[in-house]
N, C-alpha and C positions, 0 to 999 in steps of 0.2 A: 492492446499491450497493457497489462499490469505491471505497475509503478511502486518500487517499493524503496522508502527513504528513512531511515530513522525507523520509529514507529507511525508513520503514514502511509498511506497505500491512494491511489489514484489508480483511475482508467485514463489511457491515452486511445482514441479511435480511429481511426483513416478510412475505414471505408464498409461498406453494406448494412447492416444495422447494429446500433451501439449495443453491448451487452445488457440483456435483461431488456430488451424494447422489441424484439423480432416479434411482428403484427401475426405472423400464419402460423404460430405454436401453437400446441394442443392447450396451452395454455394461455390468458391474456397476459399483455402486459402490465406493469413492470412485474420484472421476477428479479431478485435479488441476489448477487453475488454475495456467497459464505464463506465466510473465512474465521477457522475457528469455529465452527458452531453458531455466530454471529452472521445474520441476514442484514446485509446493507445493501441500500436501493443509490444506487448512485444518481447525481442529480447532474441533467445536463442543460447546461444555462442556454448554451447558442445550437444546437440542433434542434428538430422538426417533431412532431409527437411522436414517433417513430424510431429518432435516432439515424435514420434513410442518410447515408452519403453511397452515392452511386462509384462504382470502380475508375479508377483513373480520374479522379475529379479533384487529385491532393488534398484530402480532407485532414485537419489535422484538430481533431477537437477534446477536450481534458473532461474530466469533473467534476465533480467537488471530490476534497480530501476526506480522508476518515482516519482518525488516531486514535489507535489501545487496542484495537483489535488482534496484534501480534505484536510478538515480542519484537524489541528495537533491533533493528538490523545494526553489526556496528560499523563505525564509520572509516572503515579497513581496506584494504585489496583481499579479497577474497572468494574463494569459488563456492559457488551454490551449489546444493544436491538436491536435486528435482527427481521425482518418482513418480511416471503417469500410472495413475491408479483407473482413471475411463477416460480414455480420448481417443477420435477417430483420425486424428492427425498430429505431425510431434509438434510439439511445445519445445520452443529455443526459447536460453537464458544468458540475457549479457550481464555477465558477474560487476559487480561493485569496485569501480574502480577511484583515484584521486581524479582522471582524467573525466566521471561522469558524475563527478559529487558524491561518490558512492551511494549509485543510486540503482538497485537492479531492476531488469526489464523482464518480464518473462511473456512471452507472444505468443500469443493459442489465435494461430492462422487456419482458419476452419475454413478448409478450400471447396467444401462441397455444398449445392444448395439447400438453403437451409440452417437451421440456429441446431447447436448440439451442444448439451452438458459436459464438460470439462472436470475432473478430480485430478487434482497433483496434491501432491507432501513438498512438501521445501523445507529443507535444512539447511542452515547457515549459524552463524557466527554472533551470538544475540552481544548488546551493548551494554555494561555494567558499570556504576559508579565505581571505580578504586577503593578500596580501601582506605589508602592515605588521608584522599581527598574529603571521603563521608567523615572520618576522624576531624577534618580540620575544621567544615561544616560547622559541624555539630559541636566544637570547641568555641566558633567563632558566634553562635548563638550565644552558650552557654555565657561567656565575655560578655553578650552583646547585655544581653538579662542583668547581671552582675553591674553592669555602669548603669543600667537605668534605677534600678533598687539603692546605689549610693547616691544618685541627684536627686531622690524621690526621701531618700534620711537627711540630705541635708549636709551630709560629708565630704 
């Protein structure tokens, strides 16, 4: 399950091998989830070189975060638009809600044996400074500057 909070993204895992660690691919491991054009290799502190949680064994293991790779999700009730572009199974998305920290989940449940490449699009609801606020900001600099240059003349 893909974790996506702000501008962070996490893997959360449960069970057969963690993403980017499956031992009998044509390729070795690790291989790197892309997102964006950006190759991140997620690092997993408490699993086995492998990644290996056996089914039904309630695995529930995270790992490390990655921030700026995508734009910030914002911190709203709102519904995600997902588009499988190559997958051999659906992808569910539990939209951003107050009740999950707005925090979306998107789960690529690859039910067959075997590791398979995944492509979705995600569209949502990116996170902006206000206007008002960046105005007040950068007021409240501008201030901030202004009282250091009169203690520094002496006035």
């Amino acid at each position: 399950m893909l974790k996506i909070q702000g501008d962070t993204v996490w893997w959360e895992h449960h069970e057969w091998a963690a993403p980017g660690l499956w031992e009998h691919g044509p390729v070795a491991p690790p291989l790197p989830t892309r997102i964006n054009g950006n190759d991140w290799y997620p690092y997993w502190a408490t699993l086995g070189p492998y990644g290996f949680c056996p089914p039904d064994s309630n695995c529930n293991y995270s790992s490390n975060t990655v921030s700026g790779l995508l734009p910030a999700l914002a911190a709203k009730d709102q519904t995600l638009q997902l588009v499988l572009l190559d997958a051999r199974t659906p992808v569910l998305v539990d939209n951003p809600s107050a009740a999950n920290g707005y925090t979306a989940s998107i789960l690529f449940d690859d039910e067959f044996a075997g590791a398979e490449w995944y492509r979705v699009a995600l569209t949502y609801e990116t996170s902006a400074v206000p206007v008002p606020a960046a105005a007040w900001l950068f007021g409240s600099a501008i201030a901030a500057m202004a009282g250091l240059r009169k203690r520094r003349s002496g006035r």
